[in-house]
N, C-alpha and C positions, 0 to 999 in steps of 0.2 A: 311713255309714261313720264312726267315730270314730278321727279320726288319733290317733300317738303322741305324745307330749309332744314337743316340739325340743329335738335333744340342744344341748348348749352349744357356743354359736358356736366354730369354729375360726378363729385371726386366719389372713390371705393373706398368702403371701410371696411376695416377688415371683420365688424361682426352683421356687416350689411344682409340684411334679406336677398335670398335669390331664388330662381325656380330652376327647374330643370327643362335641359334646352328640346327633349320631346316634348313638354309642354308645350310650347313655344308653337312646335311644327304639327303640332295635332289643333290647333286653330281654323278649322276646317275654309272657313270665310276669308282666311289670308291668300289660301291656297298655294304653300310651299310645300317645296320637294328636296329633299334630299338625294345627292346628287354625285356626291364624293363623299369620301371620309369617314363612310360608316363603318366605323369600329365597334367593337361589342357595350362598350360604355360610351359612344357619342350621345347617344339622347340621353343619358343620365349625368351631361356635364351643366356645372353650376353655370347658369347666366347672371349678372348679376345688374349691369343697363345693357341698352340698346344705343349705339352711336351711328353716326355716316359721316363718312366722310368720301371725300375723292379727292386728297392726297395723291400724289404717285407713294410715300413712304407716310404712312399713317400712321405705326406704330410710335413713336416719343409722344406721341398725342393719348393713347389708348391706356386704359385700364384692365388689369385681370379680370377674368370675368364679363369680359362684354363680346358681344354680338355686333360686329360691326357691317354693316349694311352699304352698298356701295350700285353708282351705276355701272362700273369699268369705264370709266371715261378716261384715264391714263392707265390704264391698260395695253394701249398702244406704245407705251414704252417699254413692256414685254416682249423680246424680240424673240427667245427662243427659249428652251425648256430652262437654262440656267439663269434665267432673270425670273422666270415662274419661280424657282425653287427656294430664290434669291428674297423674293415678297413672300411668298409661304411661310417661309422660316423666320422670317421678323417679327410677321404677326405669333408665333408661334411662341417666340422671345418674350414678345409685352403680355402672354398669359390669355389672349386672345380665345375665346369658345368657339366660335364659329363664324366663319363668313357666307353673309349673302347677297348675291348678284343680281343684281335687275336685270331683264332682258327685253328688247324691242325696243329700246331706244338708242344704245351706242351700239349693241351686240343682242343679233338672232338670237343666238345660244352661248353660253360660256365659255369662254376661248378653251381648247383643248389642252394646252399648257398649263392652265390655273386648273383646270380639272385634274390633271395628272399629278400636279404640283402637290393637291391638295388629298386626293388620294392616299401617296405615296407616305406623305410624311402626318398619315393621320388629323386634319385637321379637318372637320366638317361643314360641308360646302353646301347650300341649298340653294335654287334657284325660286327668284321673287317674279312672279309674272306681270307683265307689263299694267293690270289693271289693278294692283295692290301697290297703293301710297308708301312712302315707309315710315309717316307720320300716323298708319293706321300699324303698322308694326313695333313701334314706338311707343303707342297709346297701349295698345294690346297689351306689351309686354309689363308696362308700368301697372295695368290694370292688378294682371296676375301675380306682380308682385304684392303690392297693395295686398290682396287677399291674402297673401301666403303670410304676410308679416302679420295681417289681423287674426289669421288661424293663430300663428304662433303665440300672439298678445293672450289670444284664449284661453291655449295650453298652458304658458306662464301662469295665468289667474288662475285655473285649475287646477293644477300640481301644486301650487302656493297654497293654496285653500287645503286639497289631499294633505300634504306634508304637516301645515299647523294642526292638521285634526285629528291627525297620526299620532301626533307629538304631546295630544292630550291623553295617550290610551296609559295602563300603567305602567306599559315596559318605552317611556315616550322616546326616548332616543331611539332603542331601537329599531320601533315603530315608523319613525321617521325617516331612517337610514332605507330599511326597507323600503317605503312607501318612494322614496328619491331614486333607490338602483331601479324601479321596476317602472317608472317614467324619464327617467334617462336612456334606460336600455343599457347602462354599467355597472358595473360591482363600485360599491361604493365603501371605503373602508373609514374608518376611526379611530386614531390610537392616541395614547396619552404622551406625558412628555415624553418616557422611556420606553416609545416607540412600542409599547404594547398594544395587540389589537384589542381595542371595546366594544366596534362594534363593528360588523360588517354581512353584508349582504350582493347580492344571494348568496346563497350557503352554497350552493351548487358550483361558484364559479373561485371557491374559497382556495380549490387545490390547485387553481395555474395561479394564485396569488404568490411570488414571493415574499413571504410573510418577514425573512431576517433582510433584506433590501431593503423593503419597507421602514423597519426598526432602526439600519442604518441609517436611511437618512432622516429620519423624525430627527433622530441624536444627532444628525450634521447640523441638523436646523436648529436645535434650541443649544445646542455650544454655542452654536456661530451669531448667539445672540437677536435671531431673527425678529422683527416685529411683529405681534399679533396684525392679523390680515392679513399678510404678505403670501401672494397668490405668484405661482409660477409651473414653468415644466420643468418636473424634474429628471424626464427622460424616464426610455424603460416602458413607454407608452400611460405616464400616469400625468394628473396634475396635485400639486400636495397644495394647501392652504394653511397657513397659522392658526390657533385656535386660541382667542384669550384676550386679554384685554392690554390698556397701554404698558409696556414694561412687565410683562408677565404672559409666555406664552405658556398654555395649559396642556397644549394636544396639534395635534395635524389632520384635519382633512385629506386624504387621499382619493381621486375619482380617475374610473379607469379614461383615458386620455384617446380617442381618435381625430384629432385635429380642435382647431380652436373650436370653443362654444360660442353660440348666439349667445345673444344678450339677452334672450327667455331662459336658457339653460344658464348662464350664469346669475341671472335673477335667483333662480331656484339652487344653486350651489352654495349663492349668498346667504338664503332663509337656513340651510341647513346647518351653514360653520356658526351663524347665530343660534339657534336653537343648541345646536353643540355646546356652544362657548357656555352658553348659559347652564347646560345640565351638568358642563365637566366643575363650572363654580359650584355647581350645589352639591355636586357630589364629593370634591377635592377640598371644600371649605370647611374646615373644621372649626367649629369657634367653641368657646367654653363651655356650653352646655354638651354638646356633642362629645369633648374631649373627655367630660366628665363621665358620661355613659359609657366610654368605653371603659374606664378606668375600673370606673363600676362592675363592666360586665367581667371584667376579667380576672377580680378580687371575690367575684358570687362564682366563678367557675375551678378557682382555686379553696372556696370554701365546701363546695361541690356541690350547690347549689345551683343544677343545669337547666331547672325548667323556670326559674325564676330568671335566668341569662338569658335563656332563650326569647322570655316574653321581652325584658328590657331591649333585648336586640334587636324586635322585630318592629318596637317603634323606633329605635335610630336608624333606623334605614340598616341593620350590619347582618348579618347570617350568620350563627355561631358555628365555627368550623366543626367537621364528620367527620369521623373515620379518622385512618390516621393524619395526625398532625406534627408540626415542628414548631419551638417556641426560639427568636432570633433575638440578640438584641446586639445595638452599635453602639459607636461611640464617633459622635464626628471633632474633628478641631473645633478650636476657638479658632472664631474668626473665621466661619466655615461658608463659603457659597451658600446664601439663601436657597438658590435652587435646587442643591441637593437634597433639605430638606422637603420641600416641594415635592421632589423624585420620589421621595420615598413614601410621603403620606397618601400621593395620588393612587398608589396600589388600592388606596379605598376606594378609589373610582370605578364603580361598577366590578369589584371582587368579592362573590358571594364565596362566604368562608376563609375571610381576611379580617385581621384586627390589627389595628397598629394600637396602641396604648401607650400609658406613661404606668410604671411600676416601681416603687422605691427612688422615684426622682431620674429614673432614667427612662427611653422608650425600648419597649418590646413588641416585636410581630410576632403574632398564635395566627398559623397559617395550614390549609391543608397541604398538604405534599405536593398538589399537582402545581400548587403557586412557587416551587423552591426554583426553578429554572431558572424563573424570570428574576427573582427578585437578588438570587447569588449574582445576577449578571451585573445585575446596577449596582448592587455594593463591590462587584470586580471593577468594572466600569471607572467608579467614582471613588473608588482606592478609601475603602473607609474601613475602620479597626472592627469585626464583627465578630459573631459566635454564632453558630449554630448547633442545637442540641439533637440527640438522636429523634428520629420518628418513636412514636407514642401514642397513645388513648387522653382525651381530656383527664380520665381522673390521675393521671402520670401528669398533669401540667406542671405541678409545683417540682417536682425532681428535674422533669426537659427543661424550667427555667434555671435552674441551678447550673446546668450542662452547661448552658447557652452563655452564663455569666461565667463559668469556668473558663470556658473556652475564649470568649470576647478577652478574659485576663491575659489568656495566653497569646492571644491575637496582636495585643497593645503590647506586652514584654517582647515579642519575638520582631514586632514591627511588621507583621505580614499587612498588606494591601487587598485588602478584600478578608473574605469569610475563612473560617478558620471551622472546622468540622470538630464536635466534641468527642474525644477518645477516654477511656477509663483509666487511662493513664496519666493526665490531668489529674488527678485526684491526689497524686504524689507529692505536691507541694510544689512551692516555687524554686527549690534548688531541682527539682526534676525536671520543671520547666528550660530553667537555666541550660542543664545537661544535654538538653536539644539544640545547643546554640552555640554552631562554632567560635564566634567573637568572644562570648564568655569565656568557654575554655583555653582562647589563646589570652586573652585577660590575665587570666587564671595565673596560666603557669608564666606572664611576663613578672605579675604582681611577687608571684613567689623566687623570681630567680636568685635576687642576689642570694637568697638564705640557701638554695641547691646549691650555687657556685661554691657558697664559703664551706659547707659541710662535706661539698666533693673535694675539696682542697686542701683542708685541714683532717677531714675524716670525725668531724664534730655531725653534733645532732641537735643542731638549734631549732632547724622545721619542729623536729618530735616532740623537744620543749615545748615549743609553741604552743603545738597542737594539744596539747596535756593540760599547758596552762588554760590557753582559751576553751577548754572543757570545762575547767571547775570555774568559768566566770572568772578569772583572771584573779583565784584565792591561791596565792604562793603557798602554804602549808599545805595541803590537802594534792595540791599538785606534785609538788615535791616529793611526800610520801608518797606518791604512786611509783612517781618518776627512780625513786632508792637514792637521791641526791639530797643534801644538804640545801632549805629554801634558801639561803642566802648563794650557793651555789645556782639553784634556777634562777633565783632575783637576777643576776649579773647576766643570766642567757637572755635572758629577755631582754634588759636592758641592750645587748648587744643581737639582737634581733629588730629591737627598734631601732636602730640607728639604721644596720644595712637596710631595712627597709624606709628607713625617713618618715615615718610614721610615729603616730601619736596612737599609742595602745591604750594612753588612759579614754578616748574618746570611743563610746559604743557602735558610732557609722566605721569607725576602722577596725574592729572587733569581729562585727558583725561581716565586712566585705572580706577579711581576711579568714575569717572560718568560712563562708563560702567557696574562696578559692581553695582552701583545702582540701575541701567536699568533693570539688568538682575537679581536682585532680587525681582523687585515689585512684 
């Protein structure tokens, strides 16, 4: 047989069309045989060209994925089984699928060494019979590709087409997520900045998902400033995508991950982070009409006026929350990350029974219960001054928001980082709050020392003066008769109570901090 010359190498890419290498051997009219190296996955290994060479060392030539075709013409520099095992294992190295041998022209039959070779160390061997060109195997295989990439061009148009029209139904994200995991063959997930899931499918494959993995890294990605589109592996068997526009990432794409996608499947991953990107703006974007509905709805459900909320909620796209609920409110810095913001409005993002709103010039969340997990976690997270009120019934709304503003007080005086849970003890005032706070109390008693020192020294009672005076508003007669001392005798304690403490008693902020630490030393 005299092969054809080898057409010129085609370079691999890495989302190149391939077929599988039984295809190839089931070409009935080639008439190849398999011969060596039938392993239980040989004929389901990717081909991706056809080359030939006759090299003695073909490999630095070769690409992953090819089928290299040879007569054995330097074969004869194979002397014994360890120069067989020697070329085996090279091709092996360049990612090589399968080698096939011609016979009737250098070699009867294929030398027994390369058979064994090939054998042993799994690579698949088929013998090309002398009346098959291997420009006819060349052709063949280029054929089958051809189709295989036109099938896929198909499947792309198809699923592209499924997905947009998914994407029109009412639940269209959804819709489309669904409509993506079940022409993939993957669970397909969707979650917002804080890494919450929105949406995902199939339901079925929801419980090998690690859902708080997932959440981790959403939140590695949009600290770490990611750009919207930014397509990667992030290990864990998945690939995550940006979701959002320039300078504003919205959400992450997650798709379950078995090896790179063609370029039909990433076509179609592509439609989907866009259809995403686009429903997380419409749902995440609150512009003044919007803002004003909710304000609305939340001031008709505080008047307790619920079926009139209900209707306005149902044209803002919002679900008035059931059952029981919690009403939150925060407080962030000046000069606070835009994106925390962001964090927290995006809970509107497909949260039926979520409201964020503004109330008294500040924002508050009216939330059902089952949303407290998530939303404690971001304001732990993002270390911001909060309050949470007890669980409740909507017509309890106006007392839970009271809780809530108790509480957020207590949150901002005691400096805690995240949510602050409302207690009925909060109701005590702010020196009760104070009384929670060890810094005050050592405040307290530094503020009052010298007056301890001087009355443990002397055996005087300037403190008790003090505290007598600063009872009657700082009225010498009225003080004094309680005290059974002459006012001009309390005048002089005081006066000598201001100095030890270097304080200015005529000023109300010194008045005021100093009957505090009194308070809070009893």
């Amino acid at each position: 047989m005299a092969p054809a010359s080898a057409p010129a190498e085609r370079p691999a890419a890495a989302h190149s069309p391939t077929i599988e290498l039984g295809e190839l051997l089931r070409q009935y009219q080639l008439g190849l045989v398999l011969i060596a190296g039938a392993t239980d996955d040989a004929t389901e290994r990717p081909v991706q060209w056809v080359h030939v060479s006759e090299l003695e060392d073909p490999a630095p030539f070769l690409t992953p994925r090819t089928v290299l075709l040879t007569t054995g013409a330097r074969f004869s520099a194979v002397h014994d089984q360890t120069d067989a095992d020697a070329y085996v294992q090279r091709l092996l190295g360049a990612g090589v699928t399968a080698l096939g041998v011609a016979v009737g022209l250098h070699w009867d039959r294929v030398p027994a060494q390369i058979v064994s070779a090939c054998d042993r160390l799994g690579l698949p061997l088929f013998r090309v019979p002398y009346d098959t060109a291997f420009i006819e195997i060349v052709q063949t295989a280029a054929r089958l590709l051809e189709a295989g990439a036109r099938e896929r061009d198909i499947w792309a148009l198809e699923s592209q087409r499924a997905v947009a029209s998914a994407s029109l139904q009412r639940d269209g994200l959804g819709s489309a997520v669904r409509e993506t995991a079940a022409r993939l063959g993957h669970w397909v997930c969707i979650t917002d900045r804080s890494g919450r899931i929105v949406e995902f499918a199939p339901e079925a494959a929801r419980s090998e998902v690690q859902a708080e993995w997932i959440r981790r890294e959403t939140r590695r990605l949009v600290e770490r400033g990611a750009s919207a589109g930014r397509i990667g592996g992030a290990g864990g068997g998945v690939r995550m995508q940006t979701l959002g526009r320039r300078g504003r990432v919205l959400g992450v794409l997650t798709v379950e991950d078995h090896g790179a996608p063609d370029t039909a499947e990433r076509t179609l991953i592509g439609l989907v982070a866009a259809l995403a990107t686009v429903q997380l703006e419409h749902r995440g974007g609150i512009d003044a009409a919007q803002s004003s509905l909710r304000d609305a709805i939340v001031r008709l459900l505080l008047a307790g006026d619920f079926a009139l909320a209900e209707k306005i909620a149902a044209g803002a796209l919002v679900r008035v929350p059931q059952g029981a609920v919690v009403a939150l409110r925060y407080r962030t810095p000046d000069g606070v990350d835009p994106a925390i913001v962001e964090d927290l409005q995006s809970f509107d993002a497909g949260s039926p029974g979520l409201i964020t709103a503004g109330l008294d010039g500040a924002p508050l969340i009216i939330a059902e219960t089952r949303h407290l997990p998530a939303i404690r976690r971001l304001l732990l997270t993002r270390r911001i001054h909060s309050g949470v009120s007890e669980r409740g019934a909507l017509p309890q709304l106006a007392e839970l928001i009271d809780q809530a503003d108790r509480a957020l007080d207590y949150a901002v005086a005691s400096g805690a980082e995240g949510p602050v849970d409302y207690l009925p003890a909060l109701h005590d005032g702010v020196l009760h709050l104070l009384s929670g706070l060890p810094d005050a109390h050592r405040r307290a008693e530094g503020l009052l020392a010298p007056l301890r020192e001087h009355d443990r020294r002397h055996g005087d009672t300037l403190e008790h003066s003090l505290r007598v005076w600063l009872a009657h508003h700082g009225q010498t007669s009225p003080a004094a008769t309680e005290l059974g001392v002459h006012r001009h005798t309390l005048k002089a304690r005081v006066q000598t109570a201001a100095q030890l403490l270097q304080a200015d008693l005529d000023s109300p902020d010194t008045r005021a901090e100093l009957w505090a630490a009194l308070r809070l030393t009893d």
